[in-house]
C-alpha positions as CSV (number, residue, x, y, z in Angstrom):
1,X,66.9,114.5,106.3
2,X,69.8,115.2,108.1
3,X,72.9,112.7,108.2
4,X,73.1,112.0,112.0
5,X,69.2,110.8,111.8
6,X,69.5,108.6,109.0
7,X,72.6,107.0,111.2
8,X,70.2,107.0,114.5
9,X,67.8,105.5,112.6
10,X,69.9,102.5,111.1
11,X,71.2,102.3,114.7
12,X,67.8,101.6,116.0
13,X,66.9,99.2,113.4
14,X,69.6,97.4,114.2
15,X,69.1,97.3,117.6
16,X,65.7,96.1,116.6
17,X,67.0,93.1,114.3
18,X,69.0,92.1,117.0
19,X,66.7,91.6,119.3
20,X,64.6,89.7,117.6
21,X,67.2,87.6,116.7
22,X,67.1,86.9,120.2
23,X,63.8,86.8,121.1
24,X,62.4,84.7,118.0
25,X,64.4,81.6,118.3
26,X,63.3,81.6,122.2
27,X,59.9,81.8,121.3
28,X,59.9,79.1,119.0
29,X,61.4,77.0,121.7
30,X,59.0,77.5,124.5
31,X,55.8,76.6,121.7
32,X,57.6,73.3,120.6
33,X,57.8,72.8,124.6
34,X,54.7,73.4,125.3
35,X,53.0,71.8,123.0
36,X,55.5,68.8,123.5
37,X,54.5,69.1,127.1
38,X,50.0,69.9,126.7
39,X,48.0,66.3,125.4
């Protein structure tokens, strides 16, 4: 493997990590709502 995909692909993960970092926390939050909000 060449250098320059090893670093594209660590790039991507990132990316990746990132996002879910995002994306996790906010979809924790809208189930407690919703199930704060359904009987």
């Amino acid at each position: 493997m060449k250098a320059s995909t090893i670093r594209k692909a660590m790039v991507e993960a990132a990316e990746f990590i990132e996002l879910g970092a995002i994306l996790l926390p906010l979809f924790v939050a809208d189930t407690i709502m919703l199930s704060y909000f359904l009987p």
